[in-house]
C-alpha positions as CSV (number, residue, x, y, z in Angstrom):
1,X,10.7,32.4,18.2
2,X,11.4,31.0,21.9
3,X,14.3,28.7,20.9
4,X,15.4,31.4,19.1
5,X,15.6,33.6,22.2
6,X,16.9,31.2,24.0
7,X,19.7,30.2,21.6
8,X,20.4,34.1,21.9
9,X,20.6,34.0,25.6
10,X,22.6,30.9,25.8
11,X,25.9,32.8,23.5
12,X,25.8,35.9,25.9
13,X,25.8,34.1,28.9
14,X,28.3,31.2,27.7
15,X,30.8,31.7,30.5
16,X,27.8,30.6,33.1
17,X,28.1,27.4,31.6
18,X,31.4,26.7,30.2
19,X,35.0,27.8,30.9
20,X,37.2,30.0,28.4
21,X,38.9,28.8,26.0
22,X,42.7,29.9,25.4
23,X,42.1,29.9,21.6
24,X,39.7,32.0,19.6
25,X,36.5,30.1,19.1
26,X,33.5,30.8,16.9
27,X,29.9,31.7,17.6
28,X,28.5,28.5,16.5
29,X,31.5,26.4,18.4
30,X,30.6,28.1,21.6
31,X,26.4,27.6,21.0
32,X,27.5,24.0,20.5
33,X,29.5,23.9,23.9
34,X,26.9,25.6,25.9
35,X,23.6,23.6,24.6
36,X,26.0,20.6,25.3
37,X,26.7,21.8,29.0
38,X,22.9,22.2,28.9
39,X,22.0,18.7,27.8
40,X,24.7,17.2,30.0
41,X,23.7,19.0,33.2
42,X,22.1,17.3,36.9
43,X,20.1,19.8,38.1
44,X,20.0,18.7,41.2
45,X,23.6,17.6,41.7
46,X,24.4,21.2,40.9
47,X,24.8,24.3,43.3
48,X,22.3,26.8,44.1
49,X,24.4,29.4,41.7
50,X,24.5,27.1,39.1
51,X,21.2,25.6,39.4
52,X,19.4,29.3,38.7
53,X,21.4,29.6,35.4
54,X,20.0,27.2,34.2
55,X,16.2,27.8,35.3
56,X,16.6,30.6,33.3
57,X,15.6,28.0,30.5
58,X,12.8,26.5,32.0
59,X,8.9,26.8,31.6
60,X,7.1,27.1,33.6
61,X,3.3,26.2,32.5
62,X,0.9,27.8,34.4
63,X,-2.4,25.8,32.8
64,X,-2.5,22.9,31.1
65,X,-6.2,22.4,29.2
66,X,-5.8,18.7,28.1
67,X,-7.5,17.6,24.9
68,X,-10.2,15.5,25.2
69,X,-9.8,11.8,24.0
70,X,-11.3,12.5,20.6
71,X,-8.8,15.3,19.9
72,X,-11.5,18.0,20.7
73,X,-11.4,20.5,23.4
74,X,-13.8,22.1,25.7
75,X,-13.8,25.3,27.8
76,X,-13.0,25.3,31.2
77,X,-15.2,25.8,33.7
78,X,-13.6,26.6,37.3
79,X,-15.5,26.9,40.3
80,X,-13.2,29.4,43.1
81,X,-14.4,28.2,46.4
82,X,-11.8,30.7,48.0
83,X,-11.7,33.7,45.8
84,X,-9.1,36.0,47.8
85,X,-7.0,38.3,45.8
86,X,-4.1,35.3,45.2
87,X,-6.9,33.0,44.5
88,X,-8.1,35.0,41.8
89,X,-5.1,36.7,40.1
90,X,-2.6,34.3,41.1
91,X,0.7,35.2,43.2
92,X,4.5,35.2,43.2
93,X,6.0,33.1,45.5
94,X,9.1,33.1,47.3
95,X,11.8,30.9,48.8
96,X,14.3,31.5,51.4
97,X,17.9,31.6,50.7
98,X,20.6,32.2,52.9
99,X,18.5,34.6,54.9
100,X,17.2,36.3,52.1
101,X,13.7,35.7,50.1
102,X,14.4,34.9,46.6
103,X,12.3,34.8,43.4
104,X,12.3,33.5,39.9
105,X,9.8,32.8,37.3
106,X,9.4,29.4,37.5
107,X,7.7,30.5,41.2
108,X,5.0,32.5,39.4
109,X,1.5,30.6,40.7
110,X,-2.0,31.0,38.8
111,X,-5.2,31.6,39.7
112,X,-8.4,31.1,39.0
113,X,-8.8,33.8,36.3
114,X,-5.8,31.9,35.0
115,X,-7.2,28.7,34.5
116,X,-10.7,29.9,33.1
117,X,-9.1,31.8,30.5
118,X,-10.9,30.6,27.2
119,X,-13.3,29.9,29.6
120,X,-16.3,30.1,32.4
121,X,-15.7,31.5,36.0
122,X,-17.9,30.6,38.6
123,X,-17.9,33.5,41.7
124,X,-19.8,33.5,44.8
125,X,-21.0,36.4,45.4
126,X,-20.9,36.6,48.7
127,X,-17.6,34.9,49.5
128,X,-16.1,37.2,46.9
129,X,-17.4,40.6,48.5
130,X,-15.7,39.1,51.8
131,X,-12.1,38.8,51.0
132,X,-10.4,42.0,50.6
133,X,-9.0,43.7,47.7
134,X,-10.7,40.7,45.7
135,X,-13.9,42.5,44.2
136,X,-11.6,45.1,43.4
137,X,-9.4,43.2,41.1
138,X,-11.6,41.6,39.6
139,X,-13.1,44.7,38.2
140,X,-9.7,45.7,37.7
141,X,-9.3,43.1,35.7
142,X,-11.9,43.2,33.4
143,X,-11.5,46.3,32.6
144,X,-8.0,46.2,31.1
145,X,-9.3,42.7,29.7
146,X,-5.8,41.0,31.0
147,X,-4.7,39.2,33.6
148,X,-1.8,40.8,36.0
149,X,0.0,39.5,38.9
150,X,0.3,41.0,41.5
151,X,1.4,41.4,44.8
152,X,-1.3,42.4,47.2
153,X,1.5,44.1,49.6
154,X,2.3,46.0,46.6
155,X,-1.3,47.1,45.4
156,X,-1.5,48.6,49.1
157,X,1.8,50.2,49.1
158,X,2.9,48.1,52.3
159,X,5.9,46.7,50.6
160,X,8.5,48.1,48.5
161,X,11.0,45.5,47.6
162,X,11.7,45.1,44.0
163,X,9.5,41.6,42.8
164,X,8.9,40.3,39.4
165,X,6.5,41.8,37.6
166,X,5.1,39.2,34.7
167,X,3.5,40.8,31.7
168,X,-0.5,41.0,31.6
169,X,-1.8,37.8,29.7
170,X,-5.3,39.0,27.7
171,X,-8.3,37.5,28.8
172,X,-11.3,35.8,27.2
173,X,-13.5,34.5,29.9
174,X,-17.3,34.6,31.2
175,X,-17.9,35.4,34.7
176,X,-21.3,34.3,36.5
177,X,-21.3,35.3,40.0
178,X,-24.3,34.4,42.1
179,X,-26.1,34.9,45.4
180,X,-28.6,36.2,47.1
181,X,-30.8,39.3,45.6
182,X,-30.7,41.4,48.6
183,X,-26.8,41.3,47.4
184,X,-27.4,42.3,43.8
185,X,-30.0,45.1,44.6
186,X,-26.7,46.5,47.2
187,X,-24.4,45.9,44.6
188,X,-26.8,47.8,42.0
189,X,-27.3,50.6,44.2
190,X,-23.8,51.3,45.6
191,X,-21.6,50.2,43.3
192,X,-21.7,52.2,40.1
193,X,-19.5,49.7,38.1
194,X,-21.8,46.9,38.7
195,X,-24.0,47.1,36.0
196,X,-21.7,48.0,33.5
197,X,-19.3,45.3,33.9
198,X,-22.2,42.7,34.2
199,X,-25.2,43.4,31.9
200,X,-26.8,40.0,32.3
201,X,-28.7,39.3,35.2
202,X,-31.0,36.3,35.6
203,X,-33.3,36.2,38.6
204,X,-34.1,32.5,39.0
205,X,-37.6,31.9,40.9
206,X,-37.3,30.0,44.1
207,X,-40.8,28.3,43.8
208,X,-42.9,26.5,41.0
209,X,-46.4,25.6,40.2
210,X,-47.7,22.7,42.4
211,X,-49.3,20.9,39.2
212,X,-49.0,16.9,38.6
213,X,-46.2,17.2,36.1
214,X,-43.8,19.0,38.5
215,X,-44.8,16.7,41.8
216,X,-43.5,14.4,39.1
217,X,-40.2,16.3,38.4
218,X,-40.2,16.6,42.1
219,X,-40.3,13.1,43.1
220,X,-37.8,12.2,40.8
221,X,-35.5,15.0,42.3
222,X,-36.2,13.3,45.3
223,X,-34.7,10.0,43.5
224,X,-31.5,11.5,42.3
225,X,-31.0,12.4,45.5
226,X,-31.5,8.9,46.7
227,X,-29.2,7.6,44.1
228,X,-26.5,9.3,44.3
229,X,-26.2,9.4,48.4
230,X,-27.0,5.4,48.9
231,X,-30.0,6.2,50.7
232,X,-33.2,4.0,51.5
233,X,-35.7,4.9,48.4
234,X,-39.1,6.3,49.7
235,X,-42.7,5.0,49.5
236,X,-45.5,7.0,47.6
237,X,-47.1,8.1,50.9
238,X,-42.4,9.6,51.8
239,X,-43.0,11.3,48.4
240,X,-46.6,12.6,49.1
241,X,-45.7,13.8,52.4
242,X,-42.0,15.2,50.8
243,X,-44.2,17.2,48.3
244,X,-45.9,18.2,50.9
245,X,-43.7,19.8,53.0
246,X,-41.8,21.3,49.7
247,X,-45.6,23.5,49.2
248,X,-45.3,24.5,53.3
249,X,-41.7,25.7,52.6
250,X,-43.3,27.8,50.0
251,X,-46.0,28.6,51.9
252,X,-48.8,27.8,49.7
253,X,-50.7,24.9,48.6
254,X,-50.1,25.8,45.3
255,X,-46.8,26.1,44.9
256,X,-43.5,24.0,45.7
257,X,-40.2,25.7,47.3
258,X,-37.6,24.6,45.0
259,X,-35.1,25.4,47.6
260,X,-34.0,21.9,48.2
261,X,-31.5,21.8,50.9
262,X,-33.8,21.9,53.8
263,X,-35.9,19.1,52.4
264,X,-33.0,16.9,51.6
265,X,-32.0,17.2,55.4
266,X,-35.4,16.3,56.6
267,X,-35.0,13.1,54.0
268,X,-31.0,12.4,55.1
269,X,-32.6,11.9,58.5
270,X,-35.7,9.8,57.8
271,X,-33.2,7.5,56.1
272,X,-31.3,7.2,59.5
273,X,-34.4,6.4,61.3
274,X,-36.1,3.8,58.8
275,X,-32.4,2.0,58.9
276,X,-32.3,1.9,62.9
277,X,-36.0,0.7,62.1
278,X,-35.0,-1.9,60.2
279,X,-37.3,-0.6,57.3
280,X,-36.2,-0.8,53.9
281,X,-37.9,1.6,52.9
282,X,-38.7,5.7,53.6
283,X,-42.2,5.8,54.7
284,X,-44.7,8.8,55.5
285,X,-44.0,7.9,59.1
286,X,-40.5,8.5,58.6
287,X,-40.7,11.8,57.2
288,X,-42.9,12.7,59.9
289,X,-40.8,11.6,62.7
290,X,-37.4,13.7,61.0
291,X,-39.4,16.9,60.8
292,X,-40.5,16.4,64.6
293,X,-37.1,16.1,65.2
294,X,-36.4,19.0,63.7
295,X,-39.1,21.1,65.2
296,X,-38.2,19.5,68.6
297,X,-34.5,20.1,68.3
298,X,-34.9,24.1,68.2
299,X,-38.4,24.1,70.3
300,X,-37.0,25.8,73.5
301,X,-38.3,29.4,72.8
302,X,-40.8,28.1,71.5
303,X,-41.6,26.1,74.9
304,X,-40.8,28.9,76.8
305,X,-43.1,31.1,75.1
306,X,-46.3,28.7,75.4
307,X,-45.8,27.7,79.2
308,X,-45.6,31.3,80.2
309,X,-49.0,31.4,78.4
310,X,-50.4,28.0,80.0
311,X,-49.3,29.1,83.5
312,X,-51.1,32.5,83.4
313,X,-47.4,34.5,83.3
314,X,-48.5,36.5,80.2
315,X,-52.4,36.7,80.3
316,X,-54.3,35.2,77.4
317,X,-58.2,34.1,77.5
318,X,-59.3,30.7,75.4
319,X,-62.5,30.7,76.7
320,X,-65.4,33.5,77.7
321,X,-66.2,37.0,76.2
322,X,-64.6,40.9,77.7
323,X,-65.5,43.7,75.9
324,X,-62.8,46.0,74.3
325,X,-60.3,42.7,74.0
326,X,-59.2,40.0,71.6
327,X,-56.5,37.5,70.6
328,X,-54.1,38.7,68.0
329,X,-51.6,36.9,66.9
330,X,-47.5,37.3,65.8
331,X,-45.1,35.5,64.6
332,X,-42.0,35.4,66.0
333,X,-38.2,34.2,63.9
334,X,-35.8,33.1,66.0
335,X,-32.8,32.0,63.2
336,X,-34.2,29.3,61.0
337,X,-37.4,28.6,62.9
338,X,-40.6,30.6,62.9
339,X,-43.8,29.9,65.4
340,X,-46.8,31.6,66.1
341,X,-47.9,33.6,69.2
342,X,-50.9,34.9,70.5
343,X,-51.1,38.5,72.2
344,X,-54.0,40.2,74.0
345,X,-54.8,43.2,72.3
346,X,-57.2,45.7,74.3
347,X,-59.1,49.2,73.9
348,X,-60.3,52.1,75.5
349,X,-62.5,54.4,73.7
350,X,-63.5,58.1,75.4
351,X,-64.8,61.4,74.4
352,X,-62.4,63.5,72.8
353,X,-62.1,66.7,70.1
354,X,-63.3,67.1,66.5
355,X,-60.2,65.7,65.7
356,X,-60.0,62.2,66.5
357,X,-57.1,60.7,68.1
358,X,-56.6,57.1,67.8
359,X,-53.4,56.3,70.4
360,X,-51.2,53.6,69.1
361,X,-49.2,53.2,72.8
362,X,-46.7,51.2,71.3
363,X,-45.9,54.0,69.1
364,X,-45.7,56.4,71.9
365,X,-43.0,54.1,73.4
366,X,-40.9,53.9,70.5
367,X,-41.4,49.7,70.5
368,X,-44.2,50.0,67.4
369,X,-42.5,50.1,63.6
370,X,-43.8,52.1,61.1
371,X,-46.2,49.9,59.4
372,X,-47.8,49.1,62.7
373,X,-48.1,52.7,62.8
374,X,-49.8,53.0,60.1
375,X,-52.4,50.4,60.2
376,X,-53.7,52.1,63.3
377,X,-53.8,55.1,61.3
378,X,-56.1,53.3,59.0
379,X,-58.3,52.7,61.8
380,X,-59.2,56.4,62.2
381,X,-60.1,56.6,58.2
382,X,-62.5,53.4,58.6
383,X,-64.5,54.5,61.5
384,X,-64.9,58.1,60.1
385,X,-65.8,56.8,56.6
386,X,-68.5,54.2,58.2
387,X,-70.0,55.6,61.0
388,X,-69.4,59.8,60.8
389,X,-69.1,60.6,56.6
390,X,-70.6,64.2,57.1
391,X,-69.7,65.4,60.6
392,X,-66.7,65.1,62.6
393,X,-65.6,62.0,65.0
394,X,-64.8,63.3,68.5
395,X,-63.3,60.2,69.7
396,X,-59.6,59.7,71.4
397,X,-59.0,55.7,71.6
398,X,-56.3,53.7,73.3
399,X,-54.9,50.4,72.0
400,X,-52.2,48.4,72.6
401,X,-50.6,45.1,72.8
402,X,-50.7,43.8,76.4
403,X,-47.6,42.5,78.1
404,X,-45.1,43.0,75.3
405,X,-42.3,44.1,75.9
406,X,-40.2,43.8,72.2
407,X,-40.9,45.8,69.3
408,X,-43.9,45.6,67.2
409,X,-44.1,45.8,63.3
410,X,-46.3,44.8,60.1
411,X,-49.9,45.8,59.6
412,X,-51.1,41.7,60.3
413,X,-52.9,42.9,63.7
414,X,-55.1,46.1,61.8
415,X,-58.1,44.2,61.9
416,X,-58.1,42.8,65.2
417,X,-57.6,46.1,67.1
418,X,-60.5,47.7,65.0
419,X,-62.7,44.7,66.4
420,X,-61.3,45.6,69.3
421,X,-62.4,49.6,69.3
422,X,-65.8,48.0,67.8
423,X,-66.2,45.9,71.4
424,X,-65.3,49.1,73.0
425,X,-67.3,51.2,71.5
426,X,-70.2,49.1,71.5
427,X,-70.2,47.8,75.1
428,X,-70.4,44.1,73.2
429,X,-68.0,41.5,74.3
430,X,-66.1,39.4,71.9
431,X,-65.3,35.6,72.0
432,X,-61.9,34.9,73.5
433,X,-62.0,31.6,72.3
434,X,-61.4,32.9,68.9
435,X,-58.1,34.6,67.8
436,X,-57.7,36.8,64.7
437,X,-55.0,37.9,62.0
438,X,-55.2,40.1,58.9
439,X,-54.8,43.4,58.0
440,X,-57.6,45.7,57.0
441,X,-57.9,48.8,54.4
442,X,-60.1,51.9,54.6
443,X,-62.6,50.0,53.3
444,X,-63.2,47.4,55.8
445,X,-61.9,44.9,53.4
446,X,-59.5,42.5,55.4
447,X,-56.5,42.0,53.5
448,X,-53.3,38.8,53.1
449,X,-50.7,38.6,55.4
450,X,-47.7,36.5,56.0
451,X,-46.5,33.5,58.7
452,X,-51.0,32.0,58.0
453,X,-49.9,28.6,58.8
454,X,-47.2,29.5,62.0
455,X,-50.0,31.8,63.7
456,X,-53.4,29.5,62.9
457,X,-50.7,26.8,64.6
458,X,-49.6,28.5,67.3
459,X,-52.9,29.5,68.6
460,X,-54.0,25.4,68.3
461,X,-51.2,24.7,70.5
462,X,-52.3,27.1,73.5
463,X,-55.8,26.0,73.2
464,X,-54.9,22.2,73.0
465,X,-52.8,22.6,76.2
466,X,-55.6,24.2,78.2
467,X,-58.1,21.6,76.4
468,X,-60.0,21.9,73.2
469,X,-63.6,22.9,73.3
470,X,-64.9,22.8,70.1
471,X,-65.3,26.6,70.3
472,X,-62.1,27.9,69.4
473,X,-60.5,29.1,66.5
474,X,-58.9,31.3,63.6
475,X,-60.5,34.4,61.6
476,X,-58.0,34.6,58.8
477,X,-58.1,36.7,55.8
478,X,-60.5,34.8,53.1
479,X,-57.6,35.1,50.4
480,X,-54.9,33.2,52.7
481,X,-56.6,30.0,52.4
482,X,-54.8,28.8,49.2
483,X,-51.7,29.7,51.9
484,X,-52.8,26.5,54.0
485,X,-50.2,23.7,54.6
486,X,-51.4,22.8,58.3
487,X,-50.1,20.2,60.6
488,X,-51.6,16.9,60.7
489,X,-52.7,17.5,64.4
490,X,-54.4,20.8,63.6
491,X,-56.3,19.7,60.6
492,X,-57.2,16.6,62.5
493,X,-58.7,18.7,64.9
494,X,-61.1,20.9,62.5
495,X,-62.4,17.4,60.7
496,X,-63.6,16.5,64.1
497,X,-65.0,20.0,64.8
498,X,-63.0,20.5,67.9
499,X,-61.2,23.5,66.1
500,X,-62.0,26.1,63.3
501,X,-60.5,28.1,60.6
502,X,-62.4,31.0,59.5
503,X,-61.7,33.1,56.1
504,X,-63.1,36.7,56.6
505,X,-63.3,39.0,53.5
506,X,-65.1,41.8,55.3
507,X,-65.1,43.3,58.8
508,X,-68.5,43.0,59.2
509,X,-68.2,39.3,58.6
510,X,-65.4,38.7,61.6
511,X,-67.0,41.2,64.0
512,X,-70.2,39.1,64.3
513,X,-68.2,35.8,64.6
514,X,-66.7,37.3,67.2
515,X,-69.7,38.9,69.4
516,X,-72.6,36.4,67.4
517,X,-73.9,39.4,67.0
518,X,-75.5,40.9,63.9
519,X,-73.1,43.8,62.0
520,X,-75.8,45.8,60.5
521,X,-76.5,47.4,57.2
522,X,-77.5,51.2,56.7
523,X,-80.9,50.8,55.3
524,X,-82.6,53.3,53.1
525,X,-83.1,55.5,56.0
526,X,-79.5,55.9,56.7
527,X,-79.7,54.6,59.6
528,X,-78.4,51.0,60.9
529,X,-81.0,48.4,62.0
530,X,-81.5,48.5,66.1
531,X,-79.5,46.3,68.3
532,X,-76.6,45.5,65.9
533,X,-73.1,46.2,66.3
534,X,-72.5,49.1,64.0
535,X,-75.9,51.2,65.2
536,X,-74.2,50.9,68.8
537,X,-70.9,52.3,67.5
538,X,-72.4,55.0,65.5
539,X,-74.9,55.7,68.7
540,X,-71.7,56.0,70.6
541,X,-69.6,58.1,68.6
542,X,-73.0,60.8,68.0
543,X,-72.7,61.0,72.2
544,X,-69.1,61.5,71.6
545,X,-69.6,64.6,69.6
546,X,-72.5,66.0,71.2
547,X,-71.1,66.1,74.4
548,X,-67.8,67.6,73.2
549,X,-70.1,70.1,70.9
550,X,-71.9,70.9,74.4
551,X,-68.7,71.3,76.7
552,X,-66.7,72.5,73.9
553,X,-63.2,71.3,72.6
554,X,-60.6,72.5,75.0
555,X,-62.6,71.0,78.1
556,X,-63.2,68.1,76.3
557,X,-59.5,67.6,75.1
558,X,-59.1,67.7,79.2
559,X,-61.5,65.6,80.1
560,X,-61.3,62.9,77.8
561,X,-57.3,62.8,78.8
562,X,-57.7,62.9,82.5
């Protein structure tokens, strides 16, 4: 059907290629003078005129899918590492001719749509939603189920000089585009479209089960790796230690982070150190000395943070006992590295109406988030529900976190600062050599929370600087111990009883760590035995509300907010 087109082409346009005759000639005589001038022609010895006649009988192949060796063929897969709009729809492209730009069909480029046709497209999400007007034609395009060319001038009305226009080719090709979640959720929730253009979603898991069979899988991932980049192998105790820090990435010693990059960075560089050892082997040692390096190489907040700490700039107690203070501790991200931090929380209790009023002051600043807000807000529920069930708590408390000065956010402190309003409202001091982390519910149950390993670490470091006593330590929640993937140096340190990790499930369980003294259960009576911590508080709070029953409300709204 071409040649037939093109024989077509070649009789109207004979003069283009041969000069008239002075006698009559036929059809067929002048189809066999101009596919003769056609055979015959140089086109590069001819001019520029004469060399765009005939590329009028060119082709120009946009994809070529070879045939494998065995005569069989498989689908393409492409991968578009720059999908702008010409990357993915292709473009026409021009030359410059005598001051003009020029065109012709055999300058017609494809793009990546173009060469997965028949076939698989591979789309980065994120790249993709960066270049402009590309997420836009690619819906475009599959849509109408074709591939057009276009201009992107055009699309935007910028331009208006008359370009080719090639005919939409039909398309037959899968797209997977991939990235992060947070991207598909957006995507999901703004963009109507989404979904209905892309009904399959797969959610791939970024951990797996720490069991023997995939340390094994692991290790020979760790192989591969090996292999193909002409690295040193590693020794069991390299693999060991490799798993290892694959279960911390996940952060918990049950699991393995199958997020491989870091890991493979960490082994790149143990390879460079056990060649400038002269080793030929990876060893543990290794492995340790590359994540050191790592942890050294982006250590300068981190520095910063603990000296102000060790030289008595921002006020933290290792050692003694205050009352209506403890250590809570934070974690702070500065880009890729996380570390732990220990801040003084404090409280002040005093009389106050029928209402309670529990005074979160970094609320009142505007530097406390919503969930911190909230956890203090739990407080009120606990204390009323424990200590005051059938009459109301005349109480207005005070807490906050002491020298900060950045904002404040997550529920991880809640059960410190109610220790803290149980040391103030008990006149019983707590152990400063103790710091404490985990959120707590109405309850009194103390709950999870997140960064176990960062803030357990972070408090080890300040203690270790100032000297390790043996009475220091960590009240963590009792179901964040399976989230434990400590340093060497820390667990070290608890073997030889010079530190401690302590997992709470109950308030009453961490207050009486804390002050060594005994919590107290209400006996039959209804009353809490003498001389424990919860018969003080509830002693306390009864003064409270007598005295604000005997003054009344208003005076003792004013007093207890002189």
């Amino acid at each position: 059907d071409w040649l037939a087109q093109v024989e077509e082409d070649l009789v109207k346009h004979i003069h283009l290629f041969v000069e008239a005759e002075p006698h009559a000639v036929t059809q067929e005589d002048q189809t066999q003078h101009a596919l003769q001038a056609l055979a015959n022609a140089n086109m590069q010895s001819l001019p520029m005129g004469e060399q765009s006649s005939l590329q009028r009988y060119e082709v120009n192949v946009l994809v070529e899918n070879k045939a494998n060796e065995d005569g069989t063929s498989t689908p393409p897969v492409v991968y578009e590492d720059h999908p702008s709009f010409a990357n993915l729809v292709g473009r026409v492209e021009h030359i410059a001719h005598m001051g003009a730009l020029i065109t012709d069909f055999t300058l017609i480029k494809p793009g990546a749509m173009h060469r997965a046709n028949g076939g698989y497209l591979l789309l980065d999400a994120e790249r993709l939603l960066r270049e402009p007007l590309a997420w836009d034609a690619l819906k475009r395009i599959l849509r109408a189920e074709s591939i057009k060319v276009e201009n992107p001038g055009d699309y935007l009305n910028l331009v208006s000089t008359v370009s080719l226009e090639p005919a939409p080719i039909p398309l037959d090709v899968k797209i997977i585009i991939f990235g992060e979640r947070e991207l598909y959720y957006l995507l999901c929730r703004h963009d109507p479209e989404f979904s209905k253009l892309f009904k399959v979603a797969a959610d791939f898991d970024d951990v797996i089960e720490r069991e023997p069979e995939n340390d094994q899988l692991f290790a020979r991932l760790i192989a591969s790796l090996c292999r193909q980049e002409d690295l040193l192998h590693m020794d069991r105790g390299a693999v060991a230690r490799a798993i290892e820090r694959a279960a911390r990435n996940a952060d918990d010693s049950e699991k393995l982070s199958i997020v491989f990059g870091p890991l493979a960075d960490v082994i790149r560089e143990a390879d460079f150190l056990a060649r400038e050892a002269g080793d030929k082997l990876i060893g543990a040692a290794h492995i340790e000395a590359a994540l050191e390096a790592q942890v050294h190489r982006h250590d300068r907040i981190r520095e910063r943070s603990h000296e102000s700490i060790t030289r008595d700039i921002i006020l933290i107690d290792t050692e003694g006992y205050a009352v209506g203070q403890v250590n809570g501790l934070s974690v702070l991200q500065v880009g890729d590295t996380a570390f732990g931090k220990p801040s003084r929380i404090t409280a002040r209790v005093r009389m106050g109406t029928a209402d309670a009023r529990l005074i979160d002051i970094e609320r009142e600043v505007d530097l406390g988030g919503p969930l911190h807000s909230k956890g203090v807000m739990i407080l009120g529920g606990y204390l009323a529900g424990q200590f005051l069930p059938h009459r109301p708590m005349s109480l207005s408390a005070s807490l906050v976190f002491e020298q900060s000065y950045g904002g404040v956010d997550g529920d991880s402190a809640s059960s410190a600062e109610l220790y803290t309003l149980l040391s103030a409202l008990s006149g019983v001091p707590i152990h400063q050599g103790l710091a404490v982390t985990g959120s707590v519910n109405q309850f009194g149950d103390v709950q999870p929370i997140g960064g176990a390993n960062e803030k357990i670490e972070g408090f080890f470091e300040i203690c270790q600087q100032r000297g390790l006593t043996g009475d220091q330590g960590v009240l963590i929640p009792a179901s964040n111990v399976k989230h434990l993937m400590l340093r060497h140096d820390v667990v070290d340190a608890v073997e030889r009883g010079m530190f401690s990790v302590y997992p709470i499930e109950r308030i009453e369980e961490g207050i009486e760590l804390l002050t060594g003294m005994r919590a107290g259960k209400r006996g039959v009576d209804g009353r809490f035995p003498l001389n424990t911590i919860f018969q003080r508080v509830e002693e306390r709070l009864h003064q409270f509300g007598d005295a604000t029953a005997k003054i009344g409300p208003a005076r003792a709204n004013k007093f207890g907010h002189r």
